[in-house]
Backbone bond lengths (Angstrom), bond angles and torsions (degrees), N, CA, C in turn:
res aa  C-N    CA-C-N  psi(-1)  N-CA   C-N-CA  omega(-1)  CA-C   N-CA-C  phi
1 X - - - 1.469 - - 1.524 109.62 -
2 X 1.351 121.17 125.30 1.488 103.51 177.19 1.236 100.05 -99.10
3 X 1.663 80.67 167.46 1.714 100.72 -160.51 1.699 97.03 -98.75
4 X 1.737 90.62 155.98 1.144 123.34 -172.89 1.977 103.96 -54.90
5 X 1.390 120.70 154.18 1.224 110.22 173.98 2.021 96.32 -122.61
6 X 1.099 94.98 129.19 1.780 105.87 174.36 1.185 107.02 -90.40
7 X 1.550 95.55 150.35 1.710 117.46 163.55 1.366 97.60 -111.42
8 X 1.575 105.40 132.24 1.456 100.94 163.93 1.720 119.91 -132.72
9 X 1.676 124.89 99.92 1.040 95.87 170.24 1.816 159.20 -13.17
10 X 1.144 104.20 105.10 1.680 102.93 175.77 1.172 123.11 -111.05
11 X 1.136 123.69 142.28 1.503 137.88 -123.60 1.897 96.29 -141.34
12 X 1.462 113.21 84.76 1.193 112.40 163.52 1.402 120.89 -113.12
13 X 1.497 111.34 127.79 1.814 116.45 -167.59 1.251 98.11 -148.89
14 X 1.486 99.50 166.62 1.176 117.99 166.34 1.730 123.75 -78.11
15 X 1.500 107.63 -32.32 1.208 105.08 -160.12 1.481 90.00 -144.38
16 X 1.531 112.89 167.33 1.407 123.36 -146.15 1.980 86.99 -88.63
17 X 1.388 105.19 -46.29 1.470 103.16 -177.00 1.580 123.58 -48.80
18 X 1.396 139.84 -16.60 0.903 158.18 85.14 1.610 141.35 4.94
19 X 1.227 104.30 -35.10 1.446 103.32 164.82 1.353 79.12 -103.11
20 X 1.247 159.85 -77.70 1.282 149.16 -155.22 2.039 107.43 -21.68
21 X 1.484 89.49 -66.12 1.729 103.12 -169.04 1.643 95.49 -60.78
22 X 1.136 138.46 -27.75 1.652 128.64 -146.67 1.927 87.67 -107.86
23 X 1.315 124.97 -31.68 1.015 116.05 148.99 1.803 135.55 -28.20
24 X 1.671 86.74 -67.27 1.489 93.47 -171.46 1.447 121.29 -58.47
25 X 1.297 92.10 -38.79 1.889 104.81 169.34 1.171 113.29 -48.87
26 X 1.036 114.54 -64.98 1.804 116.87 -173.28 1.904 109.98 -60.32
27 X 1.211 113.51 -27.42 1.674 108.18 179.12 0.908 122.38 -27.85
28 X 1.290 118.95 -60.30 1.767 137.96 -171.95 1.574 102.03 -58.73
29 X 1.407 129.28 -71.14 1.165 127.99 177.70 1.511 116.11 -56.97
30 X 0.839 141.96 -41.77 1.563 135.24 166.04 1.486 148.18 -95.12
31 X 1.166 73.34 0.56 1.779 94.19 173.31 1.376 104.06 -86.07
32 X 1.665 109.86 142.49 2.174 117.60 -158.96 1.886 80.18 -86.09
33 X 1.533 101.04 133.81 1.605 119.08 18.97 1.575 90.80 -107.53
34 X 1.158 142.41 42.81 1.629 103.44 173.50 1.962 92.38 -123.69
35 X 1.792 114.38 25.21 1.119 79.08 159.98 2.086 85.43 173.01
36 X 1.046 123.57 168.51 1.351 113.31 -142.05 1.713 94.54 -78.45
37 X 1.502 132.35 3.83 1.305 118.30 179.28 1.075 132.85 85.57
38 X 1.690 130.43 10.89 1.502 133.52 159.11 1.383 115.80 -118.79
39 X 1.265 125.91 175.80 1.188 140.14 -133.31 1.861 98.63 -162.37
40 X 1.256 143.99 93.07 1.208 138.32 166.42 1.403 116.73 -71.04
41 X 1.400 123.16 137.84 1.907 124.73 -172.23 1.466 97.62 -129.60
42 X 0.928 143.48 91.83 1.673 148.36 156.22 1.533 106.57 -27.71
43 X 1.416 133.94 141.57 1.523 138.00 145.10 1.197 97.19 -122.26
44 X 1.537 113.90 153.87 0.962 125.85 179.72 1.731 110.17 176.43
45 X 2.018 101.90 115.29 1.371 114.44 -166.52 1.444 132.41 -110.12
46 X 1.875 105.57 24.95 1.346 105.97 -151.71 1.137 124.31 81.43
47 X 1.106 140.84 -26.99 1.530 142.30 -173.92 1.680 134.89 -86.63
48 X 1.504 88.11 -26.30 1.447 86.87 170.21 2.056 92.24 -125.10
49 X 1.289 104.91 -27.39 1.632 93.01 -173.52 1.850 101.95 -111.04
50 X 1.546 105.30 145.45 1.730 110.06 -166.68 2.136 87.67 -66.49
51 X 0.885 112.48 9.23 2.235 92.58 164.96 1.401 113.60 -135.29
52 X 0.789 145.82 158.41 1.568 147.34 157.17 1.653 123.41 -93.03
53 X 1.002 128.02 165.36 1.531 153.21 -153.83 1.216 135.98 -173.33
54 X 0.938 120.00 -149.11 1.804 96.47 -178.99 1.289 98.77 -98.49
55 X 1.642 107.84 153.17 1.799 121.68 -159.93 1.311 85.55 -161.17
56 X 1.313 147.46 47.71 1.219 122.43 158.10 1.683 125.35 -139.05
57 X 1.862 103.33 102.20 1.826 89.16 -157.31 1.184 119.72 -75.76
58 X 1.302 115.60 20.09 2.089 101.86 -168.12 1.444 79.91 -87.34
59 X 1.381 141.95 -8.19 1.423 142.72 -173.39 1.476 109.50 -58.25
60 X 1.842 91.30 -44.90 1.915 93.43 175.86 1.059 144.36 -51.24
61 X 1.351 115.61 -23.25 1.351 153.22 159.33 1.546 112.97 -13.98
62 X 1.859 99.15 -62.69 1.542 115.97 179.94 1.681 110.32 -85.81
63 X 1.021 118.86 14.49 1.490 109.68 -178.26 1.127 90.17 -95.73
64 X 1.630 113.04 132.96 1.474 138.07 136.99 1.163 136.15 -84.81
65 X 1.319 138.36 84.99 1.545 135.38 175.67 1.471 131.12 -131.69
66 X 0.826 148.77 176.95 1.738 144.27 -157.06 1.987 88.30 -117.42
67 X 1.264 81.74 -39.53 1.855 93.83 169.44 2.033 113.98 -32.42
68 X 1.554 94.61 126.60 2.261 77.01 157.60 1.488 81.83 -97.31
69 X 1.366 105.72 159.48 1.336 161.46 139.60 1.727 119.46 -54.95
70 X 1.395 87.83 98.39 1.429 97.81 173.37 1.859 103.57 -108.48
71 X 1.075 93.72 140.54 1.985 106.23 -174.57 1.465 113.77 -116.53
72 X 1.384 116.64 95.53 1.515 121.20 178.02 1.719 104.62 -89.28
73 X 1.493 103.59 93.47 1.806 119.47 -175.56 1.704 84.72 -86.67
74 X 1.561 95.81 111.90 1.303 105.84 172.22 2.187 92.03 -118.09
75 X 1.432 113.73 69.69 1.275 127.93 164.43 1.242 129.42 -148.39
76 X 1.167 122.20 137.64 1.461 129.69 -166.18 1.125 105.01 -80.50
77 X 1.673 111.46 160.67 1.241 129.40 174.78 1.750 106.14 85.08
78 X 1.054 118.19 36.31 1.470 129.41 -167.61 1.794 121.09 -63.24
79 X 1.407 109.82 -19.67 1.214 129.57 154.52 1.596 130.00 -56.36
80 X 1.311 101.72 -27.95 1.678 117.48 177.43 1.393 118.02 -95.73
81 X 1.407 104.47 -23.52 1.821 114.97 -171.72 0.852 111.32 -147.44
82 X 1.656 125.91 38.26 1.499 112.58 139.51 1.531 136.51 -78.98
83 X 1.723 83.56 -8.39 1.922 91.70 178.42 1.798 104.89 -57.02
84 X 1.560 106.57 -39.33 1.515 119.56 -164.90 1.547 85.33 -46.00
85 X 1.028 128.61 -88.91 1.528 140.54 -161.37 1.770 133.52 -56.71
86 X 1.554 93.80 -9.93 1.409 92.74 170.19 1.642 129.45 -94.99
87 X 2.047 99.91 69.05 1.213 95.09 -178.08 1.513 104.93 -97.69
88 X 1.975 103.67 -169.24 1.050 126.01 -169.41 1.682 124.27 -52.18
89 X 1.471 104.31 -40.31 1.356 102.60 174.73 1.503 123.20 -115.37
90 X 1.624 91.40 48.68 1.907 96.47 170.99 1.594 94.34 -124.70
91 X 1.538 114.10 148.96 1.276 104.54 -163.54 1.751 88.31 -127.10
92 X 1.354 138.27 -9.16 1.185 132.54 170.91 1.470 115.93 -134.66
93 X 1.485 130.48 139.59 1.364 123.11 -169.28 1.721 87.82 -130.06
94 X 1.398 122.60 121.25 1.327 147.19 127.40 1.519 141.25 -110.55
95 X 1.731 70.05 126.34 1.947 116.53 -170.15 1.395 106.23 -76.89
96 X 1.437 109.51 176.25 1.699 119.51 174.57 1.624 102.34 -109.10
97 X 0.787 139.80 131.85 1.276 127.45 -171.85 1.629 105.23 -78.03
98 X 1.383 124.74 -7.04 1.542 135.32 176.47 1.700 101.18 -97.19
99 X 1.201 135.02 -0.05 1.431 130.74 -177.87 1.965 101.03 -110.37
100 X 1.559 94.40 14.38 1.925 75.83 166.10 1.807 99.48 -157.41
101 X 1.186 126.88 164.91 1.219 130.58 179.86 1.293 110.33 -94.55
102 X 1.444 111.87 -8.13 1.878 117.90 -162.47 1.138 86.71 -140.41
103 X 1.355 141.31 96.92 1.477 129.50 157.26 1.439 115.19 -85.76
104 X 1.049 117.31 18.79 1.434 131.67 177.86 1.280 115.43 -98.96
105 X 1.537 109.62 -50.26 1.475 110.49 138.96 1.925 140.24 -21.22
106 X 1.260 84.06 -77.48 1.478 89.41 174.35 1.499 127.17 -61.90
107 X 1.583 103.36 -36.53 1.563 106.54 158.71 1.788 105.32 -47.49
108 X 1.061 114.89 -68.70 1.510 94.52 -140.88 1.734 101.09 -73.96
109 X 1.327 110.97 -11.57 1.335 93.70 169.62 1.551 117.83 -53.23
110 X 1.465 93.34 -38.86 2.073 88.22 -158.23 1.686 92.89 -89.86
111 X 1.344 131.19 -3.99 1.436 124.56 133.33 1.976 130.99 -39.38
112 X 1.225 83.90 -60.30 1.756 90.76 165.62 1.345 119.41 -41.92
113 X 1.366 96.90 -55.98 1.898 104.83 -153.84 1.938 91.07 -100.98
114 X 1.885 113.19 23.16 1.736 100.92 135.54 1.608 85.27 77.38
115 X 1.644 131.31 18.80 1.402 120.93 176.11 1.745 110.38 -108.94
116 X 1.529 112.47 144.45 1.703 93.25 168.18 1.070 110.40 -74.04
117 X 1.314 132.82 172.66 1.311 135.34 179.54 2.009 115.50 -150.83
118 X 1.061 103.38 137.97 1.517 105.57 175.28 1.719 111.13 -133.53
119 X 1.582 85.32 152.54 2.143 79.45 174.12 1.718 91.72 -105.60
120 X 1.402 98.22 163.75 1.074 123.67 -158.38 1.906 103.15 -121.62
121 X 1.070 119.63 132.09 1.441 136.61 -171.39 1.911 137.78 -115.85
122 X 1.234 100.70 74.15 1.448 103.02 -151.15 1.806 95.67 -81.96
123 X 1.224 101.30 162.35 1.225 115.74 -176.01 1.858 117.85 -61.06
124 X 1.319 119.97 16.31 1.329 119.82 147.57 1.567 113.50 -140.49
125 X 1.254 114.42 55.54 1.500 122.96 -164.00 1.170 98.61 -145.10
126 X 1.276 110.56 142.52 1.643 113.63 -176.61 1.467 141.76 -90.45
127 X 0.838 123.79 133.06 1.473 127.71 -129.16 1.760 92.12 -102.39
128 X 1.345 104.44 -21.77 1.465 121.55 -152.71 1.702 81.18 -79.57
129 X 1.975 118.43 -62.20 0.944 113.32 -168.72 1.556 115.56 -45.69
130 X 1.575 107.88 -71.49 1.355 112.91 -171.83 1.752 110.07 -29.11
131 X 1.194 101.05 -50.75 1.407 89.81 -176.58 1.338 129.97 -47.93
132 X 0.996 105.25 -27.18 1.969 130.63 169.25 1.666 93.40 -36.44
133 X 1.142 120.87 -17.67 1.617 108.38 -158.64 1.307 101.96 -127.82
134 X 1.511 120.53 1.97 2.013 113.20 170.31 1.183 104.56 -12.24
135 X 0.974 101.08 -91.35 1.829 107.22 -150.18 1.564 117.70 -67.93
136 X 1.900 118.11 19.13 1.737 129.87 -172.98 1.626 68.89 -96.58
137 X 1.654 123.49 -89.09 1.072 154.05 -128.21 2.087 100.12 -54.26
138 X 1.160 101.02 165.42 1.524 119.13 165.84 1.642 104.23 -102.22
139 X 1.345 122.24 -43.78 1.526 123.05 -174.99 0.979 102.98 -151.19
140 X 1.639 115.34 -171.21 1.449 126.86 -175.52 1.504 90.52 -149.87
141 X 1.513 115.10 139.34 1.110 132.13 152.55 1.406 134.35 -111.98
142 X 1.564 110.14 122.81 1.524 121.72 -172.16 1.827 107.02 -100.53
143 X 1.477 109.26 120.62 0.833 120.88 -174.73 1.404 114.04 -105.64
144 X 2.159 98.26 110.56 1.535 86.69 -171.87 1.538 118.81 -88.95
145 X 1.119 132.19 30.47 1.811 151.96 -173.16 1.380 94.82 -134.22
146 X 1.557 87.67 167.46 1.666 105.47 170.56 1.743 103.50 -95.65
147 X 1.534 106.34 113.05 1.775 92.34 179.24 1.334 131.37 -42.96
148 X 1.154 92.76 169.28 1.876 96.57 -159.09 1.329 102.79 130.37
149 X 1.287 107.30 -142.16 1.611 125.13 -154.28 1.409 106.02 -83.83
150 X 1.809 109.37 139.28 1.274 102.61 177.86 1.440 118.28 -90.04
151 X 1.227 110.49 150.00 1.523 155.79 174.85 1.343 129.44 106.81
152 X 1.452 99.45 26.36 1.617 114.83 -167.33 1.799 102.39 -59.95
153 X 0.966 108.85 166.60 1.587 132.24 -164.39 1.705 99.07 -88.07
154 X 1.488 98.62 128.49 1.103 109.92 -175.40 1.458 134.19 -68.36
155 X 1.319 138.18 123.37 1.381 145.19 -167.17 0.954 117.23 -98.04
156 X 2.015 121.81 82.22 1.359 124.92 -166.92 1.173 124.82 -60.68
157 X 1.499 134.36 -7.22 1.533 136.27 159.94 1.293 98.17 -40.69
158 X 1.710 129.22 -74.55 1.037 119.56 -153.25 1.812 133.23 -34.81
159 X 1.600 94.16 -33.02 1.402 106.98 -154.89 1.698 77.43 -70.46
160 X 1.514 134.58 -25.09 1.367 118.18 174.24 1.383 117.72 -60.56
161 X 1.190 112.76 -33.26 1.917 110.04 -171.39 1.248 94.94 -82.22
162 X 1.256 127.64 -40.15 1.683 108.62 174.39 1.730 133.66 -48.73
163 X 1.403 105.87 -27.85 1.066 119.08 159.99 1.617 123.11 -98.35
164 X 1.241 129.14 0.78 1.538 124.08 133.23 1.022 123.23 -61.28
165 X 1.475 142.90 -58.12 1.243 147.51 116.62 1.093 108.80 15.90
166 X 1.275 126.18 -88.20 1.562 123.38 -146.80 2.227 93.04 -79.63
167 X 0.952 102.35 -18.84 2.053 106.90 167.92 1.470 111.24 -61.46
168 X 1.339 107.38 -47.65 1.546 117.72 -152.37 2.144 78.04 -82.75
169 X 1.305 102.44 -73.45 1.477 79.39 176.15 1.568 119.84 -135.28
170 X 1.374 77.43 158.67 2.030 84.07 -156.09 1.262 116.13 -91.71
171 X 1.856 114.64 -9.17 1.393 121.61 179.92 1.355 117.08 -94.07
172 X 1.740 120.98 -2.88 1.098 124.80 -136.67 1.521 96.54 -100.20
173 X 1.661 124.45 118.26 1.499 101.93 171.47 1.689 122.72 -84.97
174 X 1.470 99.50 136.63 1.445 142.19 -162.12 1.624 105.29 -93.04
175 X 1.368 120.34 78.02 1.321 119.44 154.63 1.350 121.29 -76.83
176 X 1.990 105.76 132.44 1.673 97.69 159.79 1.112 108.80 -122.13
177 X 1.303 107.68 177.37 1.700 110.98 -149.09 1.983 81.20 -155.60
178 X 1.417 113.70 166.91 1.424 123.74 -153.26 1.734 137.97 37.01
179 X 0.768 118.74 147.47 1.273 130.26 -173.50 1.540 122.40 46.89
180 X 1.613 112.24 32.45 1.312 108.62 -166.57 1.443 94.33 -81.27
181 X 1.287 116.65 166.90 1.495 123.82 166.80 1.552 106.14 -177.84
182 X 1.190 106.05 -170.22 1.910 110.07 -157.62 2.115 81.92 -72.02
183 X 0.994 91.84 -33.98 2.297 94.41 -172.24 0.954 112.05 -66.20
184 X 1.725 130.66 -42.99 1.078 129.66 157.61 1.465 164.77 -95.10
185 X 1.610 102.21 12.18 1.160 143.11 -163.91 1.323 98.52 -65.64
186 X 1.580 119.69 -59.69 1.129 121.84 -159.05 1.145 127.60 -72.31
187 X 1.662 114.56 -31.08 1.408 132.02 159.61 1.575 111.96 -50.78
188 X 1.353 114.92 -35.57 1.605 115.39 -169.60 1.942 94.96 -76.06
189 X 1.261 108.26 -29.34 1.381 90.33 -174.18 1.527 106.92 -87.22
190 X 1.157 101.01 -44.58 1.750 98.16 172.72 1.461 111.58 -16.86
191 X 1.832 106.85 -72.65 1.253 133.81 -156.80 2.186 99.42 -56.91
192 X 1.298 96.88 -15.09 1.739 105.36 -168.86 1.220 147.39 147.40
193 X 1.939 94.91 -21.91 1.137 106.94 -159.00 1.727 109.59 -75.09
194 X 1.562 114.03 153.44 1.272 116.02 137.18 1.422 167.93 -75.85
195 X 1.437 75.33 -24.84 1.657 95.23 -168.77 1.627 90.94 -150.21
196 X 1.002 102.79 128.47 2.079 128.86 168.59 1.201 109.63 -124.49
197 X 1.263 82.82 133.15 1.840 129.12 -168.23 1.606 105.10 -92.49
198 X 1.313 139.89 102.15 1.141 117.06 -166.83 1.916 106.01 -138.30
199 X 1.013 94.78 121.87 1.937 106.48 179.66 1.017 123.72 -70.84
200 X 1.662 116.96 -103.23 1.270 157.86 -175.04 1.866 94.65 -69.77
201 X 1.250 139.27 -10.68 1.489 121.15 140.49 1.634 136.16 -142.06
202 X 1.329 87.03 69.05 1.522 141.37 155.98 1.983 107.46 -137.81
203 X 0.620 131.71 -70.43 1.249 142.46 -134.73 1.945 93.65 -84.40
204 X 1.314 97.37 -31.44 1.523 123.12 -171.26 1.444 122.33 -75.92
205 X 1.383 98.88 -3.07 1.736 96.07 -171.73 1.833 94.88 -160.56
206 X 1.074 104.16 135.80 1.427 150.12 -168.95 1.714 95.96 -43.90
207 X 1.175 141.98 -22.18 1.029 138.42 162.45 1.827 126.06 -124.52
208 X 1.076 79.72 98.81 1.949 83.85 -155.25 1.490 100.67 -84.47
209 X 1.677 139.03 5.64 0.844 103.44 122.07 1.387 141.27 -129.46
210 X 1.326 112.56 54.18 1.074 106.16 148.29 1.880 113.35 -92.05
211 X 1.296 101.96 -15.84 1.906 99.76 177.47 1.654 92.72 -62.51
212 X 0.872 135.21 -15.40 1.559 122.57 -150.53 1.798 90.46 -101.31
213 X 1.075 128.70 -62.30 1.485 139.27 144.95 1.330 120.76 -8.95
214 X 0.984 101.32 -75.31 1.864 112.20 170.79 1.747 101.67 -49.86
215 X 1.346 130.92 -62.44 1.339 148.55 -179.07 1.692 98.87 -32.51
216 X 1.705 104.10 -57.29 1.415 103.60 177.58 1.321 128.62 -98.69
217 X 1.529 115.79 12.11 1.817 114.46 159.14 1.876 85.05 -80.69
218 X 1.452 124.16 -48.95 1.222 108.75 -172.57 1.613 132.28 -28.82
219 X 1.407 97.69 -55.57 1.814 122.48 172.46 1.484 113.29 -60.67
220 X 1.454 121.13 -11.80 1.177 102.90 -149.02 1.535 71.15 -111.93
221 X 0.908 141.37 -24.83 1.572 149.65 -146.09 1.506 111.18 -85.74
222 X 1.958 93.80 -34.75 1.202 130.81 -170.02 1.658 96.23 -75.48
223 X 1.485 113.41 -24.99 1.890 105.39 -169.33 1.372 104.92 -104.52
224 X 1.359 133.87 21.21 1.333 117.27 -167.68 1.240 91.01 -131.18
C-alpha cells in the first residue's frame, strides 16, 4: 500500500506572537481528519544559521493547539541545549547532524523525555554521517536551502540526496523542508520524499488554506 505523503506547515518568525497567529490559521486545514496533524516551529539563534528568529522555548509554554509540535533546532551546540527544548507539548525534536559532536547524545535525551526525534541534513552536512544513526532516528530531514530564512532559493543537489537516502533506505520517512511550493513539490516526492515542510507557500499567500490544497492536488498529481 503506498503511503500517504503529508504537508506540514512550517512556521518561520521572528517573534513568538506570530507563530501563535500562523498557528491558528493552519488548525482547520491540518488538524485529522482534514489533514495529518502537525505544525513545524523553526528556532534559530545565530549560531548555527548567519540570521536569527525566534529561539526562545519557555515561550512554548503558552501555545495552545490540538496540533503536535514539530521543532526544527537549527542551533549549534545541541548537546548542551536540548534539555531547554524537551518540553511537554512538543512531540518531535529535529537536530542538524553538524550542530553536535555526539548525536547519540542528543538522541537519547529526547528518547528519555518520550519525544520522536529526527536529524536534519542541510545542503553542506553530511548525509553519510547522519546516516550513522538509521536505526536511533524516527526520520531524516533533507534540506533543500541553506538554513535560515524562509524562501531561500532552491539547491538542486539536494533533490539528489533525497534519493540516495530514500536507496539506502526505503522505509525511512523522508522530510523536506525549503523551497517547497505547488512547482516543486512534486519533484521532492518523486526524488522520495514523504512528508513536505512548506513556509513561504502556505504562509505566503492570503489564503493558507487554499495554499495547503493546491500543495496537495500538487502531490497527488506528482503520483499518477
Amino acid at each position: 500500500m503506498e503511503k500517504r505523503v503529508e504537508i506540514i506547515p512550517a512556521i518561520n518568525a521572528d517573534g513568538f506572537e506570530e507563530i501563535q497567529r500562523r498557528v491558528k490559521l493552519v488548525e482547520p486545514f491540518v488538524t485529522p481528519p482534514s489533514g495529518a496533524g502537525w505544525v513545524q516551529i523553526d528556532a534559530a539563534d545565530g549560531t548555527f544559521t548567519k540570521n536569527t528568529i525566534w529561539h526562545k522555548p519557555e515561550d512554548l509554554a503558552f501555545l495552545e493547539t490540538p496540533l503536535k509540535i514539530e521543532l526544527h533546532l537549527m542551533l549549534d551546540k545541541m548537546g548542551r541545549r536540548i534539555a531547554d527544548w524537551l518540553l511537554p507539548n512538543v512531540h518531535r525534536i529535529i537536530f542538524h547532524i553538524g550542530a553536535t559532536s555526539d548525536p547519540d547524545f542528543v538522541i537519547e535525551k529526547c528518547r528519555d523525555a518520550g519525544k520522536e526525534v529526527g536529524i536534519a541534513v542541510g545542503p553542506n552536512e553530511s548525509l553519510i554521517k547522519a546516516l550513522e544513526h538509521k536505526g536511533e532516528v524516527d526520520m531524516f530531514q533533507i534540506l533543500d536551502v541553506y538554513p535560515g530564512l524562509s524562501g531561500a532559493k532552491i539547491v538542486e543537489s539536494a533533490f539528489d540526496r533525497i534519493r540516495e537516502l530514500r536507496n539506502f533506505c526505503g522505509d525511512c520517512i523522508i522530510e523536506v523542508d525549503g523551497g517547497m511550493n505547488k512547482e516543486t513539490v512534486g519533484k521532492a516526492v518523486e526524488a522520495g520524499a514523504n512528508v513536505i515542510a512548506a513556509a513561504s507557500a502556505i504562509f505566503g499567500k492570503e489564503d493558507v488554506g487554499k495554499a495547503i490544497k493546491q500543495l496537495r492536488k500538487a502531490v497527488k498529481m506528482s503520483k499518477t
